[in-house]
C-alpha positions as CSV (number, residue, x, y, z in Angstrom):
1,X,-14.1,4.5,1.0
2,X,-15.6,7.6,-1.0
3,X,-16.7,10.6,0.6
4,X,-20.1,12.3,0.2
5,X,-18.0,15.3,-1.1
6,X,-16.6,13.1,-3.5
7,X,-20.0,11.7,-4.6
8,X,-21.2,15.7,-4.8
9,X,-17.8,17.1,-6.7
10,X,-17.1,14.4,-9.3
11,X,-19.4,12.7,-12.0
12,X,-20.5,9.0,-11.8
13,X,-18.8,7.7,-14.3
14,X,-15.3,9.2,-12.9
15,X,-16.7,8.0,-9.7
16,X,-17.3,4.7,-11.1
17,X,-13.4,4.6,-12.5
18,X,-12.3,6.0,-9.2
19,X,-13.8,3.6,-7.0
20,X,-12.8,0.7,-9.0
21,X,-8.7,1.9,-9.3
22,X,-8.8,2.7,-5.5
23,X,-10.0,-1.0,-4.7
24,X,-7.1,-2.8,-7.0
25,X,-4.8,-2.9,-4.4
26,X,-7.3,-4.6,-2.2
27,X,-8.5,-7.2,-4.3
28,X,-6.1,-9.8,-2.7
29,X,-7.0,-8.4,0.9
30,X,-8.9,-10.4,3.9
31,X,-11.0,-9.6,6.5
32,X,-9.2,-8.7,10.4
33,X,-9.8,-12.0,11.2
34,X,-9.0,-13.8,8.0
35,X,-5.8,-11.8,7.5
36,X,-4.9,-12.3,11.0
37,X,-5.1,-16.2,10.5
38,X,-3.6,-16.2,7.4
39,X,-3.9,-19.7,5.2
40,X,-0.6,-21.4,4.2
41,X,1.5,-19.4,1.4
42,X,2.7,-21.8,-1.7
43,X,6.0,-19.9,-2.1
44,X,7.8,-18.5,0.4
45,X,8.7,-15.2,1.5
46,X,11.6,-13.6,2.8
47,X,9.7,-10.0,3.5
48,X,11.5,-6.7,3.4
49,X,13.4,-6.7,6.4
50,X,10.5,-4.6,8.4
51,X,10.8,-5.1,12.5
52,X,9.6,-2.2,14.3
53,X,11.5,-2.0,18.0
54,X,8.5,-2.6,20.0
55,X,8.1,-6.2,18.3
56,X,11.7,-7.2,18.7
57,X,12.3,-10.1,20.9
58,X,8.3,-10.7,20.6
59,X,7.0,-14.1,19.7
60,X,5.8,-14.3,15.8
61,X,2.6,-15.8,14.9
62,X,3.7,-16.9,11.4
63,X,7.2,-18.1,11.2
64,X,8.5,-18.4,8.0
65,X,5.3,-16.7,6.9
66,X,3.1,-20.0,8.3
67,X,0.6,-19.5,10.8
68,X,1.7,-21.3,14.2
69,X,-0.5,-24.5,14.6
70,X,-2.9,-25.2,16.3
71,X,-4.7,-22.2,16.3
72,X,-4.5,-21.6,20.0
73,X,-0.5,-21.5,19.2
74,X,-1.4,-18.9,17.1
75,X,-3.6,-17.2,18.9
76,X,-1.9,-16.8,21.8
77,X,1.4,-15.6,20.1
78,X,-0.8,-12.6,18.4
79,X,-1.5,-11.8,22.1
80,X,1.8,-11.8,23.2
81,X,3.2,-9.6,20.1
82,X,0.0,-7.0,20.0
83,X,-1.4,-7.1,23.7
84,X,-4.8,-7.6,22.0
85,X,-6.9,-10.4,20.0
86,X,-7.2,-9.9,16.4
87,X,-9.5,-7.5,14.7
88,X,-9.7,-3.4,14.8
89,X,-9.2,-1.2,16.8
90,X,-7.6,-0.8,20.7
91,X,-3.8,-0.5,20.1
92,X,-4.3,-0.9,16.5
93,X,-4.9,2.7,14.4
94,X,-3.8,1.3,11.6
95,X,-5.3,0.4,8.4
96,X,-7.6,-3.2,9.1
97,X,-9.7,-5.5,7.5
98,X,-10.9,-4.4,3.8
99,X,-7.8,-2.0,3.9
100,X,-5.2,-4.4,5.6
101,X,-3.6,-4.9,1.9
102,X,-2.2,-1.2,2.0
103,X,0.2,-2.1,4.7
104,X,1.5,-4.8,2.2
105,X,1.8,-2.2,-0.1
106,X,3.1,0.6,1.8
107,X,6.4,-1.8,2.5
108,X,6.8,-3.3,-0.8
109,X,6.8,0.1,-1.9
110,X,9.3,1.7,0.2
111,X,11.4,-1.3,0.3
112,X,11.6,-1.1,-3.4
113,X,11.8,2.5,-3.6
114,X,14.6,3.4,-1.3
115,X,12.5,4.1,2.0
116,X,12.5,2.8,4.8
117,X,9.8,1.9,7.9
118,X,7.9,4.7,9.5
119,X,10.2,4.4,12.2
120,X,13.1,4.6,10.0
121,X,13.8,1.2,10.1
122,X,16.1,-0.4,7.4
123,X,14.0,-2.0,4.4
124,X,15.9,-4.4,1.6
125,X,14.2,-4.8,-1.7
126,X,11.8,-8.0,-2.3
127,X,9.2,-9.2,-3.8
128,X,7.1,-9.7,-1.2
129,X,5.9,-8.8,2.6
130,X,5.2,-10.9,5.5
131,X,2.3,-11.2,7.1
132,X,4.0,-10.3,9.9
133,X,5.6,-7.2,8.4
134,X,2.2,-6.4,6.8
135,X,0.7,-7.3,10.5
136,X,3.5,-5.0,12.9
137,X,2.5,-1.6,10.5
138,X,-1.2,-2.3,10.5
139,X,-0.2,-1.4,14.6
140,X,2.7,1.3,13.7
141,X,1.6,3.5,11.0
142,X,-1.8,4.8,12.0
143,X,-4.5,5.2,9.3
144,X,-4.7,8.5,7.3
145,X,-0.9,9.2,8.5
146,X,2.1,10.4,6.3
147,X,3.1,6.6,5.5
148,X,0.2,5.5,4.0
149,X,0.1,8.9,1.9
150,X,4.1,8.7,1.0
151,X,4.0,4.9,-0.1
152,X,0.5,4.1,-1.2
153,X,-1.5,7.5,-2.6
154,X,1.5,8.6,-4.0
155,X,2.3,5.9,-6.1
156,X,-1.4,6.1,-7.3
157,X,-3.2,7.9,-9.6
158,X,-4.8,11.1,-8.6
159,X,-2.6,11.0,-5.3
160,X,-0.4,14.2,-6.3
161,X,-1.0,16.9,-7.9
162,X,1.4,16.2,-10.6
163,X,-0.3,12.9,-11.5
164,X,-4.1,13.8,-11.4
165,X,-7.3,11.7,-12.7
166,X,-7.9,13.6,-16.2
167,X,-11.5,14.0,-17.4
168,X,-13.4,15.4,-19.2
169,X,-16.2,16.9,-18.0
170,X,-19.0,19.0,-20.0
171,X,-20.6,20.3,-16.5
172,X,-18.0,21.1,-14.8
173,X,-15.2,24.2,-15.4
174,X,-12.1,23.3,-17.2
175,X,-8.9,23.1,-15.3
176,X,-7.5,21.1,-12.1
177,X,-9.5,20.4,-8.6
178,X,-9.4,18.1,-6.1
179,X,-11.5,16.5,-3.4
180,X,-10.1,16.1,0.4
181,X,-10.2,13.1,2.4
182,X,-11.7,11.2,-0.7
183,X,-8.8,8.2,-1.3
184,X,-9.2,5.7,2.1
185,X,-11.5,8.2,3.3
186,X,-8.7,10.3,4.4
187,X,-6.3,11.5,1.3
188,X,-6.9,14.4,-1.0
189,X,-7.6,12.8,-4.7
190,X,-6.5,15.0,-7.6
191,X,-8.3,15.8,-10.9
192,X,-7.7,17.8,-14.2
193,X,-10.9,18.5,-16.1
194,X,-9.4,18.8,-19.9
195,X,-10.7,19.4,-23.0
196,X,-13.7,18.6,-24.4
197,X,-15.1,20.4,-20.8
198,X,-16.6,22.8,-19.5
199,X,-16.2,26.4,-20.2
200,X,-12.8,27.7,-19.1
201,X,-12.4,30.3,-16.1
202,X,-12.5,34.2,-17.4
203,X,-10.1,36.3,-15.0
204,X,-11.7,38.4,-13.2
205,X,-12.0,42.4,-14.8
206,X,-10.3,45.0,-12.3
C-alpha cells in the first residue's frame, strides 16, 4: 500500500500514522473470496440504490443482501452477473481483496454526499451498501481511477491539498510536499511540514 518513495520522502513515525489511517477503512474488509461469499448480515440493508446498466436484468448472488444457498446457487449466479469466478483480476480492474472495502466506501460516500455512480447512476442516501453494490463497482470503477480519488482520498486526510497530513519534521524543510501514487498505491498523499521543522526555504538572490 505504501510506496518506496513514500518510505524515502516521509519519516517513520508519519509513516507509521500514515499507514495506520490509510488501513481504517479496511479493517472490516475480506479477502476476494471471502467478500465474494459473504456470511449472513444481522440487519438488513437497503443499499444506495447503485445498479450499473451492464448488471441490470442479471441474476444477484445475494438477494436481500444474503448469499444464495447452497453455494453452488451462489456460485453460479456470480458467473452469470460477472462472466468470471470470484477473485482478481480478468474483467475486474477494480479495487479487490484487502481493498474491496473502498468500493463500500466510495458509494456510501457519494450517496451521502450528493454523487452519484461512476456511470452517473442515481444514488439515494443510506446507511449502508450491498454487497452487491459494493460487488458491481469493484467491476465498474477501475483501481486508481477518478472514483476512488473523488469519494474515498478525498474525504481522507492528506488526499487534497487543502487537507494535508501536518508534521513536524526537524530534517526536513518547512512548508507543504507531497508524495505521488503513495495512498492505495496509486493517489498523491499531501503533507505540511509546520513548525517546530526544519529550516524554512530562503528565496533565491537575483
Amino acid at each position: 500500500m505504501i510506496s518506496t518513495a513514500f518510505r524515502r520522502a516521509v519519516p517513520r513515525v508519519a509513516r507509521d500514522f500514515l499507514t495506520f489511517f490509510a488501513l481504517l477503512p479496511l479493517a472490516a474488509t475480506l479477502s476476494c473470496r471471502t467478500a465474494d461469499a459473504v456470511r449472513p448480515n444481522t440487519e438488513p440493508c437497503g443499499g444506495v440504490g447503485y445498479l450499473a446498466a451492464r448488471f441490470v436484468g442479471k441474476p444477484n448472488p445475494w438477494p436481500n443482501n444474503e448469499p444464495l444457498q447452497p453455494n453452488e446457487k451462489l456460485l453460479e449466479a456470480y458467473i452469470a452477473r460477472y462472466g468470471q469466478p470470484p477473485g482478481s483480476g480478468g474483467k475486474r480492474y477494480g479495487y479487490c481483496c484487502e481493498l474491496f472495502g473502498l468500493n463500500y466506501t466510495a458509494l456510501l460516500n457519494a450517496a451521502n454526499h450528493g454523487g452519484t455512480g461512476p456511470g452517473g447512476e442515481t444514488l439515494h442516501p443510506g446507511n449502508c451498501v450491498t454487497t452487491t453494490e459494493a460487488t458491481d463497482l469493484s467491476f465498474t470503477a477501475p483501481r486508481g481511477g477518478p472514483y476512488i480519488g473523488q469519494w474515498v482520498v478525498a474525504f481522507q486526510e492528506g488526499g487534497t491539498p487543502q487537507n494535508p497530513v501536518i508534521l513536524h519534521d526537524k530534517t526536513r524543510e518547512c512548508g507543504p510536499f507531497s508524495v505521488p501514487r503513495s495512498m492505495y498505491n496509486a493517489y498523491t498523499i499531501y503533507f505540511d511540514n509546520q513548525p517546530p521543522c526544519g529550516s524554512t526555504r530562503k528565496p533565491k538572490r537575483r
